[in-house]
Structure formats: structure tokens, C-alpha cells
ROPATI-258108 format. One record per residue (C-alpha): residue in one letter; x, z, y. Coordinates in nm, 3 decimals. Each point is the difference from the previous one (the first is absolute). Layout:
+------+---------+---------+---------+
| type |      xx |      zz |      yy |
+------+---------+---------+---------+
|    A |       X |       Z |       Y |
...
+------+---------+---------+---------+
This chain:
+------+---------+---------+---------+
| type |      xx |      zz |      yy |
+------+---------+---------+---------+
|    X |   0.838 |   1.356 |   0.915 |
|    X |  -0.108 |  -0.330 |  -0.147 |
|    X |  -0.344 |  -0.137 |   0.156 |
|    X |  -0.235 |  -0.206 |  -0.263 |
|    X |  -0.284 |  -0.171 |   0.035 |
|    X |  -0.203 |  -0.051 |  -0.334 |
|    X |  -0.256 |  -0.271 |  -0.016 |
|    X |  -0.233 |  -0.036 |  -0.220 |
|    X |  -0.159 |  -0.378 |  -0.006 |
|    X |  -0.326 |  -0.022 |  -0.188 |
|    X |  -0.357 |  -0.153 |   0.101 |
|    X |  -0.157 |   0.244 |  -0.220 |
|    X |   0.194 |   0.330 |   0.110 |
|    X |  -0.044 |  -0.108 |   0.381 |
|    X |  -0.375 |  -0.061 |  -0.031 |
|    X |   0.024 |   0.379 |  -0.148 |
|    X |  -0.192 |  -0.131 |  -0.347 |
|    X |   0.318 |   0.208 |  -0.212 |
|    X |   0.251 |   0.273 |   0.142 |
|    X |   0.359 |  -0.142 |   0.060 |
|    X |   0.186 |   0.175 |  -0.261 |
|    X |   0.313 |  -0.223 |   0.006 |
|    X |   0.099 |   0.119 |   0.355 |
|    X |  -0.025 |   0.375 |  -0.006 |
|    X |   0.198 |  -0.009 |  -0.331 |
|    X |   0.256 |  -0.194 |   0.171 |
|    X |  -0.025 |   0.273 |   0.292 |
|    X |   0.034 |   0.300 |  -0.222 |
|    X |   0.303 |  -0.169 |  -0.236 |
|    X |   0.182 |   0.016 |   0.322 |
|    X |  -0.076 |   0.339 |   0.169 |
|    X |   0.008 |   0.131 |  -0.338 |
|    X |   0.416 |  -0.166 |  -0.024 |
|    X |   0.346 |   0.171 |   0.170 |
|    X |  -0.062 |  -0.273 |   0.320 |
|    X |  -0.102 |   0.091 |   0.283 |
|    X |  -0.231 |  -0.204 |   0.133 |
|    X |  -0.381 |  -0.044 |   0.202 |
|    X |  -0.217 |  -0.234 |  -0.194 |
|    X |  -0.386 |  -0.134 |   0.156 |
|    X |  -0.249 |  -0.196 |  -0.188 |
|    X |  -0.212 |  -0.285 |   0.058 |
|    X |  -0.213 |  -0.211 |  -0.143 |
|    X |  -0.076 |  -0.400 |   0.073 |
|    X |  -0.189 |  -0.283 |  -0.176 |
|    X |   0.120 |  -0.238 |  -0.181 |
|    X |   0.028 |  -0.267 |   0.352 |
|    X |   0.348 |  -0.119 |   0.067 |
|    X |  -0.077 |   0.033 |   0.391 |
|    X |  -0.109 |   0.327 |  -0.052 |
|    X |   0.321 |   0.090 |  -0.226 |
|    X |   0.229 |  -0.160 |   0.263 |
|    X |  -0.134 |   0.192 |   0.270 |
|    X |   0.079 |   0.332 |  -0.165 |
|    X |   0.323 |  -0.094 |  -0.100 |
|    X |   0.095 |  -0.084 |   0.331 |
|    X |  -0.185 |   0.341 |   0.165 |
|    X |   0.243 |   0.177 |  -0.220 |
|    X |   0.358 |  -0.171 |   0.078 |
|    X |   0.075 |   0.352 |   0.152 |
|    X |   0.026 |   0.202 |  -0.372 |
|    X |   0.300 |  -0.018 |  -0.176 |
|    X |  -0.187 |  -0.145 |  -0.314 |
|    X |  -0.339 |  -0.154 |  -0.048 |
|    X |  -0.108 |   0.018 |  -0.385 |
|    X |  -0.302 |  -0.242 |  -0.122 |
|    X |  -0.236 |   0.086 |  -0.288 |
|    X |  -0.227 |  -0.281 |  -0.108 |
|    X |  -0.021 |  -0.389 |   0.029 |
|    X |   0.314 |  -0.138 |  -0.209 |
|    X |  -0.194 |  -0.114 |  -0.286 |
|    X |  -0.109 |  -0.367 |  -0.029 |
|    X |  -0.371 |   0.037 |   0.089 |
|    X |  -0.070 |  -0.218 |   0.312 |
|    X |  -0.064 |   0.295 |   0.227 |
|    X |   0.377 |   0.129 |  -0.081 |
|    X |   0.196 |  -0.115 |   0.295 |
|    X |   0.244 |   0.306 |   0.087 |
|    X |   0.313 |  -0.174 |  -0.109 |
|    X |  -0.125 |  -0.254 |   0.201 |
|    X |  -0.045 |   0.160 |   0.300 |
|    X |   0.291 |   0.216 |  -0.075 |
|    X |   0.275 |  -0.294 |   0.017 |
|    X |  -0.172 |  -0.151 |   0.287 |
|    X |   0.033 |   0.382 |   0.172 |
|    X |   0.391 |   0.056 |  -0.121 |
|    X |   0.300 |  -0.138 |   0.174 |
|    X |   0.198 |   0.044 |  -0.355 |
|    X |  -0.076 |   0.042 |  -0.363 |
|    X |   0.122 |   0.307 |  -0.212 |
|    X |  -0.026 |  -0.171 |  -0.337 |
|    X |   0.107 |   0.242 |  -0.226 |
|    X |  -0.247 |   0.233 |   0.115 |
|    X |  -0.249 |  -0.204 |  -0.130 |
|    X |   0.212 |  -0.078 |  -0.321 |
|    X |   0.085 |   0.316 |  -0.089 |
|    X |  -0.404 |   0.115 |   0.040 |
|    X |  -0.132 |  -0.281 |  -0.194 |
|    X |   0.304 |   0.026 |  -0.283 |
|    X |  -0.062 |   0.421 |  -0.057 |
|    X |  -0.417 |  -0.084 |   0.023 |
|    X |   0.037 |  -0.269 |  -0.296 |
|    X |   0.131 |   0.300 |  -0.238 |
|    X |  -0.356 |   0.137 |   0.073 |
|    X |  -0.195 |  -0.319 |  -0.011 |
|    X |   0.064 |  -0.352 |  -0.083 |
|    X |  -0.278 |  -0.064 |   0.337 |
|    X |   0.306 |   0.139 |   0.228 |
|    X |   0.134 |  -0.353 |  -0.018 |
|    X |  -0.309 |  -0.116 |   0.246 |
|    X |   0.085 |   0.197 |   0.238 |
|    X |   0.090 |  -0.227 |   0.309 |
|    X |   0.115 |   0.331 |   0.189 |
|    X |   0.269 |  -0.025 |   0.339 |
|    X |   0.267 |   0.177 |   0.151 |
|    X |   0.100 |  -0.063 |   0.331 |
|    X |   0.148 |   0.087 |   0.325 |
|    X |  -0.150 |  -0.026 |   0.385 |
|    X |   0.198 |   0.134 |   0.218 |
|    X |   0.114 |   0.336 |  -0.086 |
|    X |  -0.313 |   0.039 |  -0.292 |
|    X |  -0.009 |  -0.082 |  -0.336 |
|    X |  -0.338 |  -0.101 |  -0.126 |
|    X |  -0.048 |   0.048 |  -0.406 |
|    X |  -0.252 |  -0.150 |  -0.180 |
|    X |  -0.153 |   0.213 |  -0.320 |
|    X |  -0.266 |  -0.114 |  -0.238 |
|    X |  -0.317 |   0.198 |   0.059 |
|    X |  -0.055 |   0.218 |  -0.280 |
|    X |   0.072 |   0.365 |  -0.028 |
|    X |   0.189 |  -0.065 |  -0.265 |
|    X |   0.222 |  -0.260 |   0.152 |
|    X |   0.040 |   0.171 |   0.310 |
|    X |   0.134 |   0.317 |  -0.185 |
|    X |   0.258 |  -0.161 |  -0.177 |
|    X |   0.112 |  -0.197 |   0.340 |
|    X |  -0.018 |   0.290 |   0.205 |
|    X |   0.240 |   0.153 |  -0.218 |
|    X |   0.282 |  -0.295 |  -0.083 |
|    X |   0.019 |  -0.061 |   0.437 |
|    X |   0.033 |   0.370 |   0.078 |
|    X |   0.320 |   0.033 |  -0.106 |
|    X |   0.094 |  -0.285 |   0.235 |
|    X |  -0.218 |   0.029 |   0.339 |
|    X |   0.256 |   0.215 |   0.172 |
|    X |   0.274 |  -0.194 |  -0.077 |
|    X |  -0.179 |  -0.320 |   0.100 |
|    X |  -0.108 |   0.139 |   0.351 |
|    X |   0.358 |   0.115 |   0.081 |
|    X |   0.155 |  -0.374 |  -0.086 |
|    X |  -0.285 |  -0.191 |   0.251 |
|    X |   0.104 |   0.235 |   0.248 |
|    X |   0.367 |  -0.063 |  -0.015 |
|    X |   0.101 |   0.320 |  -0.156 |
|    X |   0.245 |  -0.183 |  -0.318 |
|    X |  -0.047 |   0.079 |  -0.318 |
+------+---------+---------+---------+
């Protein structure tokens, strides 16, 4: 069983002035797919210190999955505090999510979105719309098991 972490990162969500949307769908995509896996939500402001500290508190899941703070406001600093978390990049993670978004909008493209590796997690970075997280929820599915069983040593 696969343990993920979802994060949602938004000032406005945390000070409770909208519903997080973006995690939940991200929760339900999952338990809704063939993997079995636990998934936990939480929500954080847009403060890198704040960010890093929950990455780190959750180095013990398999996966940690962002929503929010890749766009190129000055309050977006996941990817940021994302690389400065990771040990190693997964690049075409992040390639492969911005490439499929851009067939839905031409905005994909400003995306500054992460993948990455800390010890034996990889933290993803999605955009934090419903939208984009549903279509990135989907495309890494098909890969998270897979993923997990190469950082442990398992082979291909």
C-alpha cells in the first residue's frame, strides 16, 4: 500500500476564506484508481518555511503531491522550496505534466512545477486548479507504483 501525503499550499484556502477543492480531487482520483494506496490532506500557506516544514514532517510517505504555488506570482515558491527539500530531480515528471497540460491551455507553459526525490519519497509538484490537478493525477498514476519499487531497489 502506497502512503501519500497531499498538500495543498494556498494563503487563501489555509486562512479557510474558500474550500480546498484541488486536494480532495487529487484524493478521490486516487482511491477512486486500481492502486492501492492511503492518501491524507493538508493544507499550508503560501510561506516557504512553512512549506518546508511539511515536506520534511512527511519524508515517511511514499509520495508527497503539491497543489498550488508554481505559478509566477511572488507568493509561489513550492518549486523553490521543493529543490531545496529533494536530494534529486525527476525531470520528466515535471515535463511530461507541463507538455500534456499545454494541450489544455497555452498557461500550462508557466507552470514552474518539481519532481524530486528525498530519501525514499518523491515529492510532485501540481498546479493548483481542479482542473490541473485532474489531468496530473491521472498522467502519474499509471507510474507511482513503478516509481516507488525502483527508489527502493526493487529493478525495473
Amino acid at each position: 500500500m502506497l502512503e501519500i501525503m497531499v498538500i495543498t499550499i494556498s494563503d487563501r484556502a489555509y486562512r479557510g476564506e474558500y474550500k480546498d477543492l484541488s486536494g480532495p480531487k487529487i484524493k478521490e482520483i486516487i482511491e477512486a484508481s486500481d492502486i492501492e494506496a492511503r492518501v491524507e490532506l493538508m493544507v499550508v500557506p503560501d510561506e516557504a518555511a512553512k512549506i518546508k516544514a511539511a515536506l520534511l514532517s512527511h519524508l515517511d510517505k511514499d509520495f508527497i503531491l503539491t497543489t498550488g504555488g508554481t505559478g509566477l506570482s511572488p507568493r509561489d515558491v513550492t518549486p523553490e522550496v521543493t529543490r531545496e527539500v529533494c536530494e534529486r530531480e525527476i525531470p520528466g515528471i515535471s515535463e511530461i505534466l507541463r507538455f500534456e497540460s499545454y494541450r489544455e491551455t497555452r498557461n500550462a507553459v508557466l507552470s514552474r512545477g518539481v519532481a524530486g526525490v528525498r530519501g525514499r519519497t518523491i515529492i510532485i509538484n501540481f498546479p493548483g486548479s481542479v482542473k490541473a490537478v485532474t489531468l496530473c493525477t491521472q498522467l502519474v498514476l499509471p507510474i507511482l507504483e513503478h516509481a516507488q519499487k525502483m527508489l527502493r531497489g526493487e529493478g525495473h
